[in-house]
Structures are given as structure tokens and as C-alpha cells.
C-alpha positions in Angstrom: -32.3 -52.3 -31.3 -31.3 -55.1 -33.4 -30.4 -58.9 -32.5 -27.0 -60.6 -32.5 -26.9 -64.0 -31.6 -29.4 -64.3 -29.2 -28.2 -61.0 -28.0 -29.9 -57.5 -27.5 -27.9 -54.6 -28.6 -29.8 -51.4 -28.1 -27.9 -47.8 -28.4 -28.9 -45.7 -25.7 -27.5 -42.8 -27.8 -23.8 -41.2 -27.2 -22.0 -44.2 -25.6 -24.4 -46.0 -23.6 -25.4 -49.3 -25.0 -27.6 -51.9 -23.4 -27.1 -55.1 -23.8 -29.9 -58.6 -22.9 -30.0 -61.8 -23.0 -31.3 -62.7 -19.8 -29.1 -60.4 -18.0 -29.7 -56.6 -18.5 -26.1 -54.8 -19.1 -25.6 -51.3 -19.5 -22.4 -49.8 -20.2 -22.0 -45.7 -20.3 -25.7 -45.2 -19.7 -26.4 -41.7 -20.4 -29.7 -39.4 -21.2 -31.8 -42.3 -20.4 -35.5 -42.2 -20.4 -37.4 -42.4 -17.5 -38.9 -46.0 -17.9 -34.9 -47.8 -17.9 -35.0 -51.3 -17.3 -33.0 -52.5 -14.2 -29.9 -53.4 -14.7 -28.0 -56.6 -13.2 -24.5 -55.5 -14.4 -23.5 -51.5 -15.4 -20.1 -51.1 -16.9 -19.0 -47.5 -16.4 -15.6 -46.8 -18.6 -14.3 -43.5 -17.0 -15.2 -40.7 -15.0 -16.1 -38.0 -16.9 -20.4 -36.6 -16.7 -21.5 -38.4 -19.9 -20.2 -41.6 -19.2 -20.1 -41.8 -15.3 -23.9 -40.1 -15.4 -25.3 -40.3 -11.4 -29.0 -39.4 -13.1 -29.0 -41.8 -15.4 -26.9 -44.5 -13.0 -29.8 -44.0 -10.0 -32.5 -45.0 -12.8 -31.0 -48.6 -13.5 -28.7 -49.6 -10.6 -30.8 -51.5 -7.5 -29.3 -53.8 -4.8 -28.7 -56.2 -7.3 -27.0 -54.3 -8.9 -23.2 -55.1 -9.7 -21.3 -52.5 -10.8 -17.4 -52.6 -13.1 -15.8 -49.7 -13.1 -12.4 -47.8 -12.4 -11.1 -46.7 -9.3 -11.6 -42.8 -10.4 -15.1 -43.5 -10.3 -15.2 -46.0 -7.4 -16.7 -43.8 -4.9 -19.7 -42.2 -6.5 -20.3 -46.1 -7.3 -20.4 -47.1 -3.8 -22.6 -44.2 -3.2 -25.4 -46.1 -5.8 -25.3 -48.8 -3.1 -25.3 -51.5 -5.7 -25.2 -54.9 -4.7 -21.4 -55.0 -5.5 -18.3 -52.8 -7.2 -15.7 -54.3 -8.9 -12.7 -52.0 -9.4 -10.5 -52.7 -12.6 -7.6 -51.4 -14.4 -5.8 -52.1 -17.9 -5.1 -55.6 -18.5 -7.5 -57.0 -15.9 -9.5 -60.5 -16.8 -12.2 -61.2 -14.8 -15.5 -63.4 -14.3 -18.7 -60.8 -13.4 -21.7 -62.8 -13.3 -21.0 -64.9 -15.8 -19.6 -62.4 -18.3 -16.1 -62.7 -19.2 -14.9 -59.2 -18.9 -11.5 -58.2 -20.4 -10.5 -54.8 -19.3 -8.4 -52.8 -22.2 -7.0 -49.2 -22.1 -8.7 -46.3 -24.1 -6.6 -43.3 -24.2 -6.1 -40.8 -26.4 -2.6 -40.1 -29.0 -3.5 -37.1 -30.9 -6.3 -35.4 -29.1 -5.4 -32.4 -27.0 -6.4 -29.6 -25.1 -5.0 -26.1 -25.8 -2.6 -26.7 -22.7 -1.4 -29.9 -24.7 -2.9 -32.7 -22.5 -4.8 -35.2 -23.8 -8.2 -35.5 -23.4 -8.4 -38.7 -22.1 -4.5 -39.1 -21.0 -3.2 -42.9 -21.2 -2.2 -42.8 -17.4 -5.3 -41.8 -16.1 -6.5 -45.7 -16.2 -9.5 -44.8 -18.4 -10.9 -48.3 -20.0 -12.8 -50.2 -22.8 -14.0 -53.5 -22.0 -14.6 -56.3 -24.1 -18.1 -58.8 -22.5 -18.4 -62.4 -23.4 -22.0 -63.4 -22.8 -22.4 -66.7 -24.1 -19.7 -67.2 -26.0 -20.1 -63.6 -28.0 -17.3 -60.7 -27.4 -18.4 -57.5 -28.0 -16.2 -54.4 -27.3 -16.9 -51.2 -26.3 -14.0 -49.3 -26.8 -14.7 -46.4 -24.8 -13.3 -42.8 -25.4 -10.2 -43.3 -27.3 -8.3 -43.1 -30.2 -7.0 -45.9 -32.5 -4.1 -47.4 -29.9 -2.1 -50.7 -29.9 -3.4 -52.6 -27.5 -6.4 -53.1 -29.4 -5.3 -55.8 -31.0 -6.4 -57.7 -28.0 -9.6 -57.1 -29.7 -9.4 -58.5 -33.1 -11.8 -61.3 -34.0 -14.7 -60.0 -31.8 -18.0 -60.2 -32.8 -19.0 -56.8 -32.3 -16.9 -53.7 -32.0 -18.8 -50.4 -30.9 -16.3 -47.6 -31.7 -16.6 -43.7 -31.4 -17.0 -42.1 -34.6 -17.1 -38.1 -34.3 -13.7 -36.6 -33.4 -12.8 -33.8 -30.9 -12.3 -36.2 -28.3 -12.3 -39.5 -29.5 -11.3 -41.3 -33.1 -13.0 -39.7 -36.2 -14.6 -41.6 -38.6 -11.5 -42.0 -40.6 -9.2 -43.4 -37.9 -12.2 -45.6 -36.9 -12.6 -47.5 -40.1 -8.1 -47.9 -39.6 -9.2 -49.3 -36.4 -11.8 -51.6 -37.6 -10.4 -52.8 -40.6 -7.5 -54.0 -37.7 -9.9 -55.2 -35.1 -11.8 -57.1 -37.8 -14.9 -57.4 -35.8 -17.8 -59.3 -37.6 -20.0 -56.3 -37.0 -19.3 -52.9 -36.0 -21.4 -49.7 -35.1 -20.6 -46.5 -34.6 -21.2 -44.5 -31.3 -20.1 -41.3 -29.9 -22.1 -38.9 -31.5 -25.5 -37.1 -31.7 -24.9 -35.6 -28.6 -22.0 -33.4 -27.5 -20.2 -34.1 -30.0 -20.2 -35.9 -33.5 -23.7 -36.4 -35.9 -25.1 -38.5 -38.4 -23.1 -37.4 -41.1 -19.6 -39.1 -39.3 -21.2 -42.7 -39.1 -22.5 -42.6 -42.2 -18.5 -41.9 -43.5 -17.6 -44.5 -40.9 -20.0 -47.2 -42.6 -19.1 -45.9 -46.5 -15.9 -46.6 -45.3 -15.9 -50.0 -44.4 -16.5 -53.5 -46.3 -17.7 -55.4 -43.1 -21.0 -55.5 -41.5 -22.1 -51.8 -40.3 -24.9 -51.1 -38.6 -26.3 -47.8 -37.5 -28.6 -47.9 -34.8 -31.5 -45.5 -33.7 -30.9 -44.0 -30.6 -33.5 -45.7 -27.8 -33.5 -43.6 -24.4 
């Protein structure tokens, strides 16, 4: 865990972040532990098992509970009978408990399966978001590989990228999309399990002249 301007970042390992200050936000929660702290908001970026994660969803979201997500996901969402769901899509701007959420796409341009389809195909609706909480943006950029639109996210504060390949950007086409982004800090995520290790966000921070942290994983 480490502290950015007032704010808690903690990797959860994979993709999952949580982030506090005051509120409790998780975004991709996945392989949590089994003493999770309660979560007011959960961002959930798409619908495949590591990312849209029922076990580890049931360990954080309550009835107070809201919960951001896209409509692939929406009803296995309802079924966590949070106090709320708020569907989104691409583009969307929106208010979420005093967060400022702006919704970007994450999609994939050079990624395939062996049939040719993209992982993570750009009309599927699959979605980073960037969170203002108090005045910092941070954005999670979901799984996806170094696209245009985001540019909408240059000048955040933070910018968690994935780092290992396969699936998502590799370390190499992550520092392209960081030196772009321009993010004050940036850490790398999307490996250590699955997919990805050590090794590609130690390249990713070799690689770059801004701020890179590398975080321990904290289930």
C-alpha cells in the first residue's frame, strides 16, 4: 500500500486495486483474502472470471454497496443485491458518490485468439475508468492495449496499466502508453497471476523516466 495524496492505493494483486480515503473502492477485486474490508463503491471493468469475480465480489459488496459496471455484467451485479447498480458504457461521465467517474473503452488491437478475434474485442463495451476522489484522477485502464482514446487520460495523477502481454499491453507498449498518458505516477498491474510476472514490471519501470511504483500484492 502506499499513500497518494491523502489517498490509499493498495494492489490487491492481478487487477484489483483498492482505493480509501474515507470511502472504500475496489475496482476488479479478485483472490481476495478472507478479512476484505467493505466496500461503499466496487468498479467492475468487464465480464470475464478474474475481473467480474462473484467469490471475491460477495466478500466486499453489502446493502450499501453501490456498484459501476457494464451491462454484460449487470445481472450477476443485481444478484450481489448491492445497495445500487449503475450501468455504463464508453464515453459516459457520471457523479457516483461523490466520485467523478469517466468511463473510457479498453479493447484490444493486436491481441488475438487463434480464430483471429480479439481478446477483449472493441465492441463488446468492455471499459477503464478514470475516479476523481477529491480532486485526484486515477485510471485504471482495464484489459486493453495502447488505444486512442486514451488520451482522455493524459495529465492524471495516477495511471495503473497492465504490464504482461498475452492479453493485454506488454511492458513495452505500456511505457508508449505512459509516456502519452503522462500520469504523475504510474504502476503496473496485470500480472503475477494468470498471466504476466515480476520480471514485465520491472521492464515497465526501467523503462520509464516518471514516477513508478511497484506495489506488493495485499489480498
Amino acid at each position: 500500500m502506499l499513500e497518494y495524496a491523502g489517498i490509499q492505493i493498495t494492489w490487491l494483486g492481478h487487477d484489483g486495486f483498492k482505493l480509501k480515503k474515507g470511502t472504500v473502492i475496489y475496482v476488479d477485486p479478485y483472490q481476495l483474502g478472507p478479512k476484505a474490508e467493505p466496500a461503499d463503491l466496487v468498479f467492475v471493468t468487464h465480464e470475464h472470471f478474474d475481473h467480474l469475480s462473484l467469490d471475491d465480489l460477495k466478500k466486499v459488496v453489502t446493502p450499501r454497496t453501490t456498484v459501476v459496471t457494464i451491462a454484460a455484467c449487470e445481472k450477476a451485479a443485481k444478484g450481489l443485491t448491492p445497495k445500487a447498480v449503475r450501468i455504463v458504457s464508453p464515453g459516459d461521465r457520471l457523479d457516483v458518490e461523490g466520485v467523478a467517474v469517466e468511463v473510457l473503452p479498453a479493447y484490444n488491437t493486436n491481441k488475438f485468439r487463434s480464430a483471429g478475434k480479439p481478446f477483449h474485442p472493441k465492441a463488446d463495451g468492455k471499459v477503464g475508468y478514470i475516479l476523481g476522489i477529491g480532486g485526484v484522477r486515477i485510471y485504471h485502464a482495464g484489459d486493453t492495449d495502447e488505444v486512442p482514446e486514451m488520451a482522455k487520460a493524459k495529465g492524471v495523477d495516477v495511471a495503473l496499466l497492465p504490464v504482461s502481454g498475452t492479453y493485454v499491453m506488454t511492458a513495452q507498449e505500456a511505457i508508449q502508453a505512459c509516456e502519452a498518458i503522462q500520469p504523475k505516477m504510474a504502476i503496473p498491474m496485470h500480472y503475477g497471476a494468470i498471466v504476466g510476472s515480476a520480471a514485465d514490471a520491472e521492464a515497465f519501470r526501467k523503462g520509464l523516466k516518471c514516477r513508478v511504483e511497484i506495489l506488493m500484492a495485499e489480498p
